[in-house]
C-alpha positions as CSV (number, residue, x, y, z in Angstrom):
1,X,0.0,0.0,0.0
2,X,1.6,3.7,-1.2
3,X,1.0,5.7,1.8
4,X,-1.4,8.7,1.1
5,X,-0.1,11.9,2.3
6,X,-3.3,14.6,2.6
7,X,-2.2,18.4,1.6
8,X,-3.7,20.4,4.4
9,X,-6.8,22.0,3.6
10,X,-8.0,24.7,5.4
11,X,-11.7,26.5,4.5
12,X,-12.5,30.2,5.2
13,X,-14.7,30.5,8.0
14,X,-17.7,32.6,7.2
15,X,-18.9,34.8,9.3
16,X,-22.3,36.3,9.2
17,X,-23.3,39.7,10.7
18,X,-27.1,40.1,11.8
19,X,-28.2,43.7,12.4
20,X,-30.4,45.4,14.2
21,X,-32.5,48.2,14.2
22,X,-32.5,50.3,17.9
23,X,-35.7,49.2,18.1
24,X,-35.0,45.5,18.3
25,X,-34.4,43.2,20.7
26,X,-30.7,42.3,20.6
27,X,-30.7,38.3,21.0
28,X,-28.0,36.8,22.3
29,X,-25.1,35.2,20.1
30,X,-25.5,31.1,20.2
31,X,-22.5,28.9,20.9
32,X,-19.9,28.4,17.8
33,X,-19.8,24.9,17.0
34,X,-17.2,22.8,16.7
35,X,-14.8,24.2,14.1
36,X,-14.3,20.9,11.5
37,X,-12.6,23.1,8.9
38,X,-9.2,22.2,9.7
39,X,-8.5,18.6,9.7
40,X,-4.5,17.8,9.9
41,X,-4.8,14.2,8.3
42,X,-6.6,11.6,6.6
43,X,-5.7,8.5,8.5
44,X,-3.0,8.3,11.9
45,X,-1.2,5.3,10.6
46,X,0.4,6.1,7.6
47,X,2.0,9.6,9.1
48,X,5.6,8.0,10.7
49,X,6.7,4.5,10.5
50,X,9.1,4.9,13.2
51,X,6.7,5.3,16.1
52,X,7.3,2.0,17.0
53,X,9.8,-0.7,14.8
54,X,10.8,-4.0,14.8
55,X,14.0,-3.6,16.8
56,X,12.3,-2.3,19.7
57,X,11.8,-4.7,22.7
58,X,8.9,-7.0,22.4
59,X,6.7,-8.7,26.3
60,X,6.3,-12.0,24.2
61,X,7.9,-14.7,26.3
62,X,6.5,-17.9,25.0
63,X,3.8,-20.1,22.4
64,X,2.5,-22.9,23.5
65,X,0.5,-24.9,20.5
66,X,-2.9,-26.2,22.1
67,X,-4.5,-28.1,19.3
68,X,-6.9,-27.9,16.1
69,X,-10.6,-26.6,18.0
70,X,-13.5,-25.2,16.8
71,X,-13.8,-21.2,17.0
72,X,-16.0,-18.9,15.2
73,X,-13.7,-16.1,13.6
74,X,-14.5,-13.3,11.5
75,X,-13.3,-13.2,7.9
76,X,-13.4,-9.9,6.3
77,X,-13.1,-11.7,2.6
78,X,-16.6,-12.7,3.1
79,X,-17.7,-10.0,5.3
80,X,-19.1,-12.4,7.5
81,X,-18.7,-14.7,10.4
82,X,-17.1,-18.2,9.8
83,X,-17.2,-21.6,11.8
84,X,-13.3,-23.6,11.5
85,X,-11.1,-25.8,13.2
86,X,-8.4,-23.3,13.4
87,X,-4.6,-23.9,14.8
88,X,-4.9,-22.9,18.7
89,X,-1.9,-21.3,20.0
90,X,-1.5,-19.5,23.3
91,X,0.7,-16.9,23.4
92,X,2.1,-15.8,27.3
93,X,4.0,-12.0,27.8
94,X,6.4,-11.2,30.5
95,X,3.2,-8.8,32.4
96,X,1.3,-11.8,32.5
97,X,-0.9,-10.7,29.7
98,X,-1.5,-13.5,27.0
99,X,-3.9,-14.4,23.7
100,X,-4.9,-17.2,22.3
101,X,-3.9,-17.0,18.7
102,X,-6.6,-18.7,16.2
103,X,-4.7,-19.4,12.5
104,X,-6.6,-20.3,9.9
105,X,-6.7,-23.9,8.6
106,X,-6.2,-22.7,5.3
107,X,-2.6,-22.0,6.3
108,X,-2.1,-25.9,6.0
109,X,-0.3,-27.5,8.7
110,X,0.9,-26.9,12.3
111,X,4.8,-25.8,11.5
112,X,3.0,-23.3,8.6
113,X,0.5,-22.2,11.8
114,X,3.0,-21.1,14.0
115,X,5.1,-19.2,11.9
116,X,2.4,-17.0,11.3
117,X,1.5,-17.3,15.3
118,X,4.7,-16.5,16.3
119,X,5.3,-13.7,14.3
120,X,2.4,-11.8,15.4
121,X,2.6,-12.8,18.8
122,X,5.8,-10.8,18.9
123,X,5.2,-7.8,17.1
124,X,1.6,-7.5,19.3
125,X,3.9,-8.1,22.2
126,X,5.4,-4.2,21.2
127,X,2.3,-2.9,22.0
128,X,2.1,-1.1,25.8
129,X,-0.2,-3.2,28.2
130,X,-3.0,-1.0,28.3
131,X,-3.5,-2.2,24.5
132,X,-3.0,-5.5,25.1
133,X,-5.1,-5.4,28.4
134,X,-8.1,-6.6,27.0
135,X,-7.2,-8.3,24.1
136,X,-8.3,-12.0,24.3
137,X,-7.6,-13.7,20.8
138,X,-6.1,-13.0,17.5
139,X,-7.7,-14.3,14.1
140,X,-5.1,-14.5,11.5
141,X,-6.3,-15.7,7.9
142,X,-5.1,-14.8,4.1
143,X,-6.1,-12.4,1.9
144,X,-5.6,-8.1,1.6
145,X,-8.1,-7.1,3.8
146,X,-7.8,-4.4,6.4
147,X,-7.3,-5.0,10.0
148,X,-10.2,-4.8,12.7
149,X,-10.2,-4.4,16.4
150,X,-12.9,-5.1,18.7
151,X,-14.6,-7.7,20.0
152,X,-11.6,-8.1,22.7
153,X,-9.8,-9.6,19.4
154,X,-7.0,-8.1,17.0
155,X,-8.0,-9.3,13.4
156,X,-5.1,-9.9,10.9
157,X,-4.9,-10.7,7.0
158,X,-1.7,-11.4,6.3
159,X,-1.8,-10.1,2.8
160,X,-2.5,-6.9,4.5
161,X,-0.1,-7.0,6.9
162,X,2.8,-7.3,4.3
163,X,1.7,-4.1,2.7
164,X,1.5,-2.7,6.2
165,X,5.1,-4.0,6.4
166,X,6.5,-2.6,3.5
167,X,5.2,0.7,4.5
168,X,6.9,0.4,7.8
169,X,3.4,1.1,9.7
170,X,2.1,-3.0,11.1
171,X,3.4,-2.0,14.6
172,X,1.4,1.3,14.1
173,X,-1.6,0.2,12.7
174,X,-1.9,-2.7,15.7
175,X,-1.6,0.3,18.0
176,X,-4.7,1.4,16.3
177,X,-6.8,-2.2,16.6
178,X,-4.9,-2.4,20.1
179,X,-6.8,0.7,21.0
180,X,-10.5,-0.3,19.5
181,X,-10.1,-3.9,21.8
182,X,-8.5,-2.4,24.9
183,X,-9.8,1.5,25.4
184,X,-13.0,2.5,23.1
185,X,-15.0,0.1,25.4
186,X,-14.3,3.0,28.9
187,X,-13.4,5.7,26.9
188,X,-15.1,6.6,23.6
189,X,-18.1,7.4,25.3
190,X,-17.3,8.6,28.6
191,X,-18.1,12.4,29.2
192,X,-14.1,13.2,29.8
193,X,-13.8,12.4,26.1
194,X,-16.7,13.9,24.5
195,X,-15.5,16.8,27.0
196,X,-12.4,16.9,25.3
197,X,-13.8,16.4,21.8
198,X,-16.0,19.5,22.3
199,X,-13.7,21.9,24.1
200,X,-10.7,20.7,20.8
201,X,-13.3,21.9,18.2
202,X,-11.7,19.4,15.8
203,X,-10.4,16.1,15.0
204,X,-7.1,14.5,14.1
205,X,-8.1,13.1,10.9
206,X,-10.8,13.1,8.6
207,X,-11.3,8.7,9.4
208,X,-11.9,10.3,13.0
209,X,-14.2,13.6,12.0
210,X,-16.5,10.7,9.5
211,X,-16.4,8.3,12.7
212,X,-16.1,10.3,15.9
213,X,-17.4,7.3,18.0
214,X,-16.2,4.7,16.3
215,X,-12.9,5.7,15.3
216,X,-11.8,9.2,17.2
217,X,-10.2,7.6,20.2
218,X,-8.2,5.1,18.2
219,X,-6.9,7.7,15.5
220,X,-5.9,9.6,18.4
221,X,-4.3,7.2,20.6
222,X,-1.2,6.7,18.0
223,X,-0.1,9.9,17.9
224,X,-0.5,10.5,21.9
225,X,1.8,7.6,22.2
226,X,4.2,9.8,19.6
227,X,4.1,12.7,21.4
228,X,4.0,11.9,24.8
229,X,6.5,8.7,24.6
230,X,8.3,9.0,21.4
231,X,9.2,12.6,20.6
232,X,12.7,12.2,19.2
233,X,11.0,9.8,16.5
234,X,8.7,12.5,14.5
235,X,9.4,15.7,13.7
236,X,9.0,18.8,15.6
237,X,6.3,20.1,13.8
238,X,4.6,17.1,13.5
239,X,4.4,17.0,17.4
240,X,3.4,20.7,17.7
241,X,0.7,20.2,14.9
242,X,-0.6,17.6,17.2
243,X,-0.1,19.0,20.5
244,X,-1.7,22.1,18.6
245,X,-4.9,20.4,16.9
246,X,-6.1,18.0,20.4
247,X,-4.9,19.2,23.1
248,X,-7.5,18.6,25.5
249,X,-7.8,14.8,24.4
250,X,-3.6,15.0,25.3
251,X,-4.7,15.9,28.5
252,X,-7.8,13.8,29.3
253,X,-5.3,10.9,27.9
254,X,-2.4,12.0,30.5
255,X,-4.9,11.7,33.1
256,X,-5.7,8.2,33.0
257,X,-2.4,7.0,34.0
258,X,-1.7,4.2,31.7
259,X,0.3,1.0,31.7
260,X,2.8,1.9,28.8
261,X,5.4,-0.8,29.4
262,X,7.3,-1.6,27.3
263,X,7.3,1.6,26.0
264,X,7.6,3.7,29.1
């Protein structure tokens, strides 16, 4: 995937001028409302591939393989929900997180299965432990499909995932299914966020202005971790076009206190 870089747009604000007469009762002004007019980026994902990398450390400590069970999985190929006998394997981190890693059949055989498990485990395993908190099970098939989170479940298509790789962004776009599986559930709706929300007057990307409950929190979350935890890995102005755009959301994320390890 050719990562799409969004020009800036920025749209005039009108401003419209009611007059009265001396006569006339002078109503008061209403609120402004959110200003959407400036929106830094398209997507989080795609903006730095160095936010997180493949030589930074990893919480994976162990697989063990359990077995060929039934699971239902979703399989975004067929849009659907699918019943399989999947290749089981449980993977354990060093802050006693782990996931039980469900690999399609289709990959073959048990050796084919855990390269695929033990890959992922590992680069999930790069991922702080408040994303990995509530993250249950993996589904791993084939195919270029995008990525889900949810569900308590990261969802991988490993077609997609080499694009992602060859971008440099599969540790940053699992930050962003971390997120969905681990924080929307406590956060995305809770008045501190929609607080924030309001009081920013914007959003970080147009995915997050089209899907402000669905998508704002995890849009955001990425480059939080950037500013806040990797600084020396993006640019200056990239950080102060961030710190600039949310800052409230910076702060209602500050105040929750979160498990960053191994990052922090």
């Amino acid at each position: 995937m050719k990562i799409q870089r969004m020009n800036l747009l920025i749209c005039g604000l009108v401003l419209t001028l009611i007059s009265c007469s001396k006569s006339e009762e002078i109503l008061p002004i209403p609120p402004i409302p959110p200003i959407q007019s400036y929106i830094p980026f398209a997507g989080t994902i795609f903006l730095d591939p160095d936010i997180i990398t493949d030589t930074d450390p990893t919480t994976f400590k162990s697989l063990t393989y359990v077995g060929q069970m039934q699971r239902i999985m979703y399989d975004r190929r067929v849009n659907t929900w699918i019943t399989v006998n999947p290749f089981i394997f449980n993977a354990d981190y060093d802050d006693g997180l782990s996931i039980e890693f469900q690999i399609n059949p289709e990959f073959g055989d048990v050796p084919q299965a855990q390269i695929q498990a033990s890959k992922f485990a590992r680069v999930i395993g790069r991922l702080p432990t408040v994303l990995r908190r509530d993250v249950k099970t993996s589904w791993i098939h084939k195919g270029v499909q995008p990525f889900g989170g949810g569900n308590n479940n990261i969802l991988i298509h490993t077609g997609q995932s080499a694009l992602y790789e060859k971008d440099g962004i599969l540790e940053e776009t699992l930050v962003h299914e971390g997120t969905h599986s681990s924080l929307d559930a406590n956060h995305a709706a809770s008045p501190g966020w929609l607080n924030a929300q309001v009081a920013d007057q914007r959003f970080i990307s147009t995915y997050a202005r089209d899907n402000p409950s669905r998508e704002d929190v995890a849009e955001t979350f990425l480059l939080y971790m950037a500013v806040r935890f990797r600084p020396e890995r993006i640019s200056v102005a990239l950080k102060n076009q961030i710190e600039n755009t949310i800052p409230n959301r910076i702060k209602y994320l500050d105040s929750q206190v979160f498990n960053m390890y191994p990052i922090k």
